[in-house]
C-alpha positions as CSV (number, residue, x, y, z in Angstrom):
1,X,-1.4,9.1,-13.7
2,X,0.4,9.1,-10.1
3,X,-2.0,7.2,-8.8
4,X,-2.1,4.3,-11.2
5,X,2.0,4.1,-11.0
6,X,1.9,4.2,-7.2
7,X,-0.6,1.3,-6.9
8,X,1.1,-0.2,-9.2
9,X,5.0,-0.3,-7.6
10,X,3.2,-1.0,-4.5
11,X,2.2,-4.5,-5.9
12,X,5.6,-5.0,-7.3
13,X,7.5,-3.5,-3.3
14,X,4.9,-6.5,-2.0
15,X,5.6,-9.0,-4.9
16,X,9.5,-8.7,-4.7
17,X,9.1,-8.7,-0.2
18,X,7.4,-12.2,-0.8
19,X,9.8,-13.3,-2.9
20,X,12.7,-12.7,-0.2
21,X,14.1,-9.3,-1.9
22,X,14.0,-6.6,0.8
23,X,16.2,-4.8,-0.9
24,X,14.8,-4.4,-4.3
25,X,11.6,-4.2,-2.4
26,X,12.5,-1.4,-0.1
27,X,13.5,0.2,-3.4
28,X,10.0,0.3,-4.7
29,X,9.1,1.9,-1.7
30,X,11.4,4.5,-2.2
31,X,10.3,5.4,-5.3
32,X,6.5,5.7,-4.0
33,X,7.6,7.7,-1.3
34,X,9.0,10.2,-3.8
35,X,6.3,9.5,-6.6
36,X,3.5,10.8,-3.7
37,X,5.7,13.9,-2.5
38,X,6.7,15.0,-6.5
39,X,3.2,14.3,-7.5
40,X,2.3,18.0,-7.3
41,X,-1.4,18.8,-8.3
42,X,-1.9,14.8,-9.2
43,X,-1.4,14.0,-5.5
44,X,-4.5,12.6,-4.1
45,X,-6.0,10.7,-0.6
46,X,-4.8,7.7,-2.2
47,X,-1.5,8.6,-3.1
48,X,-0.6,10.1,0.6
49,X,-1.7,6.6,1.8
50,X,0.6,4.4,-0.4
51,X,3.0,6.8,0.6
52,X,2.3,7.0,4.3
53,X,2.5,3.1,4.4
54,X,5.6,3.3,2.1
55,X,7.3,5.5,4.2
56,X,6.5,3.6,7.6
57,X,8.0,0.5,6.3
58,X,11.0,2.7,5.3
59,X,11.3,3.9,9.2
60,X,11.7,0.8,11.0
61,X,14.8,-0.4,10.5
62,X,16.0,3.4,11.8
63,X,14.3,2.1,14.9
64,X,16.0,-1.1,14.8
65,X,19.4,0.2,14.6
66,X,18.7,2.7,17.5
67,X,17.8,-0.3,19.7
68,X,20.8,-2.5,18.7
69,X,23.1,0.2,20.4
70,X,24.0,-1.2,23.8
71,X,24.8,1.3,26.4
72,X,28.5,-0.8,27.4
73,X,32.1,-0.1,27.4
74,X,33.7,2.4,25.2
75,X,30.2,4.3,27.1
76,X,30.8,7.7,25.7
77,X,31.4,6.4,22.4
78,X,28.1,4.2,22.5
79,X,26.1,6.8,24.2
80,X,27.1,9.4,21.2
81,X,25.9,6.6,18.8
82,X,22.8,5.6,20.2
83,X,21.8,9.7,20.4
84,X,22.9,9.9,16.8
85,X,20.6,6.7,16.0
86,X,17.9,8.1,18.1
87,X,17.8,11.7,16.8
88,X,17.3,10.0,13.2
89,X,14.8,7.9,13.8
90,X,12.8,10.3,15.8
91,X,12.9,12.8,12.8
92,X,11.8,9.7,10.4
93,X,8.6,8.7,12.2
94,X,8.0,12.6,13.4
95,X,7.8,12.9,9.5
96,X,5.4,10.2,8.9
97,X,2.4,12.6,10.9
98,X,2.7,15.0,8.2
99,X,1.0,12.3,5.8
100,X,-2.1,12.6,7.9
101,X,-3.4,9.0,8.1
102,X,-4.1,7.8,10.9
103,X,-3.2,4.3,11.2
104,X,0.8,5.7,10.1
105,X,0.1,8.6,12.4
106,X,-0.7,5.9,15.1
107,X,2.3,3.7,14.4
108,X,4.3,6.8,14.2
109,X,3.4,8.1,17.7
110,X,3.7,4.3,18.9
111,X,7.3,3.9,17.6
112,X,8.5,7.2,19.3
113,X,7.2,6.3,22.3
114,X,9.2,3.2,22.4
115,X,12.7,4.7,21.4
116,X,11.8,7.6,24.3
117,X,11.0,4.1,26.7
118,X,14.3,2.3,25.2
119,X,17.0,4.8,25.7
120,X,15.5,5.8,29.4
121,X,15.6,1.8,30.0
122,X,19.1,1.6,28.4
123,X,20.3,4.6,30.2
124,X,19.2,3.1,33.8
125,X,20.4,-0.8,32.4
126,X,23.6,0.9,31.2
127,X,27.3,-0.7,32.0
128,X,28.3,0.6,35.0
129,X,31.7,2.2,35.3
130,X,34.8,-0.2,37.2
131,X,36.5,1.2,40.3
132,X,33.6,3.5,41.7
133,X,33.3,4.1,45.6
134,X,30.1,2.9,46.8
135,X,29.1,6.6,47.6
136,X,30.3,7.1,43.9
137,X,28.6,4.3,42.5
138,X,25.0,5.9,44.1
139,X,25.8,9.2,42.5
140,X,25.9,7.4,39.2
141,X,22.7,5.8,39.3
142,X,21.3,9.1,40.9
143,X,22.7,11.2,37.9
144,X,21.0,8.4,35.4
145,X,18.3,8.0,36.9
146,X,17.4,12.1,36.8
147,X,18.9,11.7,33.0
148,X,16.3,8.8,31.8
149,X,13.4,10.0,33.9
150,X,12.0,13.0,30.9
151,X,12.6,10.2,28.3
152,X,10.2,7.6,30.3
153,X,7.7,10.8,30.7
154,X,7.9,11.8,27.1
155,X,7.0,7.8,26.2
156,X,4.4,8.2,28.4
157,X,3.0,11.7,27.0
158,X,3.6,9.9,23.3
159,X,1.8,6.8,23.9
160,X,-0.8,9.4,25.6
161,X,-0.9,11.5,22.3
162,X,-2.4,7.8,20.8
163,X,-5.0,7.3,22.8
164,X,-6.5,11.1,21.6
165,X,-6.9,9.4,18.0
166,X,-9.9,7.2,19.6
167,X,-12.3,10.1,19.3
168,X,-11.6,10.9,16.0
169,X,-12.0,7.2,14.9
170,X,-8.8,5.7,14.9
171,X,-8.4,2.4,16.9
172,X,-6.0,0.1,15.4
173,X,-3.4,-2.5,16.6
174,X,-0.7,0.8,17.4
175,X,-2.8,2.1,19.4
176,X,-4.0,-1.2,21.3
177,X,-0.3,-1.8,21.7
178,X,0.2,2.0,23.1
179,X,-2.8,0.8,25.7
180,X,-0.7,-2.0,26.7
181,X,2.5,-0.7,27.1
182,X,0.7,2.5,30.0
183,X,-0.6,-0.6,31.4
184,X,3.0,-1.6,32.6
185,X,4.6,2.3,32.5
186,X,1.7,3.7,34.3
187,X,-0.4,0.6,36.0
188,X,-2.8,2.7,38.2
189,X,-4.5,4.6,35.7
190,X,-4.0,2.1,32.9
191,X,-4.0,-1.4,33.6
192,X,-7.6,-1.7,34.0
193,X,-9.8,-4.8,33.1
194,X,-12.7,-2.4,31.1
């Protein structure tokens, strides 16, 4: 039975993770990733969840390669990069709403949110290029600026899209750390004491 082998390699992914093998753990995970989606007819609440959870774990370090990419000197080269890191990442956790679970679903929504906020911060933090005019130099900033400002709005929207899991009775720490980050991207409408 699917189920049985799933719960099964998930206590071997946590066993070998305690044990200081990531790699032979993320392997595991692997494996219950594509146990859950070749499951067929067998596939059941509980094998979407090990999956979800699977898969999540899977997803981050995508995220943490995205936000290792400085925005610095050769630019171009690094902006390419971080757009390449960012498309792939975005596509990972978009998957992980397909599992339906809302605590991944949450998580999910929260980690999109971020790399939207990270690559509008890096974008306006960027290196700035040597030998610019001061009149130059403003256009610069004004041309990032309008670049990074639909990437802030789309974190915004996305850590937005959390807060509408509430009412269908999801409230978990992604979305509690959603809350917190509108309380610094938006602080008149969300950094309330209630």
């Amino acid at each position: 039975p699917v189920e049985q082998n799933l719960e099964i390699r998930t206590r071997i992914a946590e066993m070998l993770k305690k044990g200081g093998d990531r790699e032979a753990s993320l392997a595991e995970l692997r494996k219950i990733v594509a146990g859950d989606a070749a499951a067929g007819k067998e596939r059941t609440p509980r094998t979407r969840l090990l999956a979800a959870q699977a898969a999540l774990v899977l997803a981050e370090p995508a995220y943490e390669r995205f936000a290792e990419v400085r925005l610095t000197e050769p630019f171009e080269a690094n902006l390419r990069r971080k757009k390449e890191l960012m498309k792939a990442a975005t596509q990972q956790f978009t998957s992980l709403i397909d599992y339906e679970i809302g605590d991944v679903t949450a998580a999910a929504a929260f980690y999109l949110a971020e790399i939207y906020a990270h690559f509008s911060r890096d974008l306006k933090e960027s290196e700035r290029p040597r030998g610019l005019s001061a009149l130059e130099l403003e256009e610069y900033e004004l041309a990032l600026e309008e670049q990074a400002f639909p990437f802030e709005e789309k974190a915004i929207a996305t850590h937005q899209s959390n807060l509408e899991l509430v009412p269908r009775g999801v409230y978990n720490a992604w979305i509690d750390k959603s809350l917190q980050k509108l309380a610094k991207l938006v602080p008149a409408r969300y950094d309330k004491t209630e």
